[in-house]
C-alpha positions in Angstrom: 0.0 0.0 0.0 1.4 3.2 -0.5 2.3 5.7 1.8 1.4 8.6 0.0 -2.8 7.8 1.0 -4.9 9.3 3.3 -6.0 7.4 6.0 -8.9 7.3 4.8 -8.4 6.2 1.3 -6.1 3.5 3.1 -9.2 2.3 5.0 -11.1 2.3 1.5 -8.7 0.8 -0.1 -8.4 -2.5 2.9 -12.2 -2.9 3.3 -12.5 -3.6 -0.8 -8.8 -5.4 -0.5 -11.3 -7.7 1.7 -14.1 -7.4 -0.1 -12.2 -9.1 -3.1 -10.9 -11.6 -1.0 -13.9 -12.7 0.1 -15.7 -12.8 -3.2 -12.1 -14.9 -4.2 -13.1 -17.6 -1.2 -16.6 -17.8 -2.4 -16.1 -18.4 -5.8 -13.2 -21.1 -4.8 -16.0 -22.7 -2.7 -18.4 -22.6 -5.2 -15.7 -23.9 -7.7 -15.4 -27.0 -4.8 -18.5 -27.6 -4.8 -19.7 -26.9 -1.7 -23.1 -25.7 -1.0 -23.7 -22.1 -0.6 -26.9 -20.1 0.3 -26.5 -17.8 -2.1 -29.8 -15.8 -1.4 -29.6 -12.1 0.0 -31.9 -10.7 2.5 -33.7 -9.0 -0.6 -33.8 -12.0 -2.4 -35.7 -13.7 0.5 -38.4 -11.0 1.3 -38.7 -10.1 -2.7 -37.3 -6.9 -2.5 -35.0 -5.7 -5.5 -31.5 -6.2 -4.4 -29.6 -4.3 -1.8 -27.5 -1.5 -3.6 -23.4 -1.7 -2.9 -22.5 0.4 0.8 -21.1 4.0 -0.5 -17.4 5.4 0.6 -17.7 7.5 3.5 -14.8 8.9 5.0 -14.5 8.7 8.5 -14.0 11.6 10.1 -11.8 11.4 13.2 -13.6 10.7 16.8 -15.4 13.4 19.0 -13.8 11.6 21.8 -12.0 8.3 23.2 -15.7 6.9 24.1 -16.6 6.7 20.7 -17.1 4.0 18.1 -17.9 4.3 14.6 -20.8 3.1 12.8 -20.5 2.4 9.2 -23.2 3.3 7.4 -25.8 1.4 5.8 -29.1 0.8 3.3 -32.3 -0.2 5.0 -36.0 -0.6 2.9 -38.3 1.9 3.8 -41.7 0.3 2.5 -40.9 1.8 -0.9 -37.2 1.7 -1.5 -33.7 1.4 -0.1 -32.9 4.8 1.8 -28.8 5.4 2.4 -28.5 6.0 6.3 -24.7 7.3 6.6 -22.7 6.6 9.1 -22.0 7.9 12.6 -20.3 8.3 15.8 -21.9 6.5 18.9 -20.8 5.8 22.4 -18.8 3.1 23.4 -20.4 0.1 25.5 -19.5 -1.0 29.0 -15.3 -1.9 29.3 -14.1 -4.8 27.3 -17.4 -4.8 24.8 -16.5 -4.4 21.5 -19.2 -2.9 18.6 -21.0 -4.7 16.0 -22.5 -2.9 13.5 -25.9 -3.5 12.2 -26.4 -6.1 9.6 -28.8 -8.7 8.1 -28.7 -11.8 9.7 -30.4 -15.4 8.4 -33.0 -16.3 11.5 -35.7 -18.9 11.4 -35.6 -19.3 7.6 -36.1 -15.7 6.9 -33.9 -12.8 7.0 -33.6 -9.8 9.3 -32.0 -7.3 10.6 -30.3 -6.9 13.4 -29.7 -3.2 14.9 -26.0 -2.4 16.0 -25.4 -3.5 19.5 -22.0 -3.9 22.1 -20.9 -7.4 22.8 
């Protein structure tokens, strides 16, 4: 990586560094042949698909007893509204953040809020 980036273009640049990795696994797997639920959230409630998260640059912290949020879509009955991201306060000592996200639960999807664990 080059040391001529911001740090927040070097954060962009990791999280899609990742991204492709990822989508390098999955396609070996699938190459494999192992099984893989391949369905989205939006695929299993018949919504049109969920758009790519946007870049945002994180800006730097109010304080030491804050976390970042990354931003993300959610369906508002109509369509997929962009909610960015934001600073919110740390959990008790020792927790650590996890962002919101869409999680597979009793055969359906849903999602799950952002919560300390």
């Amino acid at each position: 990586m080059s040391d001529d980036l911001k740090p927040d273009q070097a954060a962009g640049r990791r999280w899609l560094l990742r991204r492709l990795a990822l989508l390098g696994l999955g396609g070996a797997g699938l190459a494999a042949g192992f099984a893989i639920d391949a369905s989205s959230p939006a695929d299993a409630q018949g919504y049109p698909p969920i758009p790519p998260p946007r870049y945002e640059a994180v800006p730097p912290p109010p304080g030491v007893r804050y976390a970042w949020q990354p931003g993300h879509w959610r369906w508002n009955g109509f369509r997929y509204v962009w909610f960015p991201g934001r600073y919110v306060p740390r959990g008790p000592r020792y927790a650590h953040f996890v962002p919101g996200h869409w999680a597979r639960r009793y055969g359906q999807w849903v999602w799950v809020p952002q919560h300390w664990n």
